[in-house]
C-alpha positions as CSV (number, residue, x, y, z in Angstrom):
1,X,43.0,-46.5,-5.4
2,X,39.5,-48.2,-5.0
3,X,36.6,-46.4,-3.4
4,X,33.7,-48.3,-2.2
5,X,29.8,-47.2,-1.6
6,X,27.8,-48.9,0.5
7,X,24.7,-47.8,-0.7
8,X,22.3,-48.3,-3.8
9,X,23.0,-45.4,-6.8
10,X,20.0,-44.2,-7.3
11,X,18.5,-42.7,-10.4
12,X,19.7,-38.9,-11.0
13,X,23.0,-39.8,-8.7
14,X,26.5,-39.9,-10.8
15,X,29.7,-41.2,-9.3
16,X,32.9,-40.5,-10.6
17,X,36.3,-41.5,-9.6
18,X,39.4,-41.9,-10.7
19,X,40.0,-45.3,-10.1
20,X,38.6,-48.5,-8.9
21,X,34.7,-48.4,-8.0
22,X,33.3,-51.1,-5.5
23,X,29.4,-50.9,-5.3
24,X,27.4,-52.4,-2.2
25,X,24.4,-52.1,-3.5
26,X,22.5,-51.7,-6.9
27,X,23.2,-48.8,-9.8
28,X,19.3,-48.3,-10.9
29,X,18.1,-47.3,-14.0
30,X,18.8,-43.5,-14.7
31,X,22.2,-43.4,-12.4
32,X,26.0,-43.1,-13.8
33,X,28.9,-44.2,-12.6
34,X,32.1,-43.6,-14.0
35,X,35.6,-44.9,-13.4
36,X,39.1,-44.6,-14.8
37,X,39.3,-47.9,-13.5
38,X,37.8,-51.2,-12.9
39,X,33.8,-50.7,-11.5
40,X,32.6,-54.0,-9.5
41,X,28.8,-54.1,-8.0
42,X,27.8,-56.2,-5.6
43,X,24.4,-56.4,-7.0
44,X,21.7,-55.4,-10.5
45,X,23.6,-53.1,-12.9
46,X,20.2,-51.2,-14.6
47,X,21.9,-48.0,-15.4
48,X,25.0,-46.7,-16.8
49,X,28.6,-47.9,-16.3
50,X,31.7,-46.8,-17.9
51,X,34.6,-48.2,-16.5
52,X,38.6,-47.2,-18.1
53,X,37.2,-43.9,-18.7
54,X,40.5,-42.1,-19.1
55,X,41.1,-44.9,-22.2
56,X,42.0,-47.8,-20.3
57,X,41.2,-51.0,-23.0
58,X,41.9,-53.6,-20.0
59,X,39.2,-52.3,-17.2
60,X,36.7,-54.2,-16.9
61,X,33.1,-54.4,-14.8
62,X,31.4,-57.1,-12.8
63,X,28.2,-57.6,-11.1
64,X,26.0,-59.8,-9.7
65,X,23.6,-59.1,-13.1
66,X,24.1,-57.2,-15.8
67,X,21.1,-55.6,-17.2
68,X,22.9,-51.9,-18.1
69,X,21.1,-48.9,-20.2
70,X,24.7,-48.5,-21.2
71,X,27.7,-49.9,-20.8
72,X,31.8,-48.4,-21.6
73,X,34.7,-49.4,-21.6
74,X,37.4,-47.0,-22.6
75,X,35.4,-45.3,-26.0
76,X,33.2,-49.0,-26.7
77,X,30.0,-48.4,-26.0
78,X,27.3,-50.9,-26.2
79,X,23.9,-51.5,-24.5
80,X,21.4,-54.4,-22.8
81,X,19.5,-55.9,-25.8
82,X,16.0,-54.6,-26.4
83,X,14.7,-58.3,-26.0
84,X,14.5,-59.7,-22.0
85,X,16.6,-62.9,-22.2
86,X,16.4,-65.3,-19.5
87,X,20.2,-65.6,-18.0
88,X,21.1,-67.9,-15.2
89,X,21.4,-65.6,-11.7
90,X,25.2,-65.8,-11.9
91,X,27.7,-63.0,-11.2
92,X,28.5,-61.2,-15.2
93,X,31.7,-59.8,-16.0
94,X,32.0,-57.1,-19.0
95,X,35.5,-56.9,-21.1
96,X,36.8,-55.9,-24.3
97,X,36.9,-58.4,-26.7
98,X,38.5,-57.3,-30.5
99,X,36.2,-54.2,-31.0
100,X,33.0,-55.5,-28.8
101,X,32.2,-55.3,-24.9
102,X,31.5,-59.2,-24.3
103,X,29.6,-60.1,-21.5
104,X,30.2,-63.4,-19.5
105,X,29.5,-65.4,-16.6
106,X,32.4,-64.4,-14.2
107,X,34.8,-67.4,-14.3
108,X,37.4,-67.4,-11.2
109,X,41.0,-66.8,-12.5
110,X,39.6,-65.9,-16.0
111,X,38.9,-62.3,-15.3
112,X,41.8,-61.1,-17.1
């Protein structure tokens, strides 16, 4: 099941659900959104995002820029780096790699 907010999440707001999260709008700095699932935003991640929350290694997240306080998937946790980096304005996908959440360009066809 996928549920979808048209709205931006704003900071004090957490979503949960248990399964697939579709954003229409930006998760801001100090919001929380949790998913057992996949979590796809269709705009600036700034907050915190946890997607395979009930231990799913293969969920993955995907947004227009990734810029998280924290990011999850299943129990890897990992965060933005404390240095601004200059990234080209291209739509990010989060995955497990090994042991690590790796962050790439989103690459049609290559998402899983």
């Amino acid at each position: 099941m996928t549920k979808i907010y048209k709205r931006t999440i704003r900071s004090g707001q957490r979503i949960f659900y248990d399964g697939n999260i579709v954003i229409i709008g930006d998760v801001n700095s100090g919001a929380e959104v949790v998913a057992t699932g996949n979590i796809i935003v269709l705009g600036v991640v700034r907050g915190i995002v946890h997607a395979g929350a009930d231990g799913n290694y293969k969920a993955f997240i995907a947004a227009y820029e990734l810029q998280p306080e924290q990011i999850r998937i299943a129990d890897v946790i990992s965060r933005s780096p404390d240095d601004k980096m200059n990234k080209p304005k291209i739509p990010e996908v989060a995955k497990i790699k090994g042991k690590f959440i790796s962050i790439e360009p989103y690459l049609p066809n290559k998402l899983i």
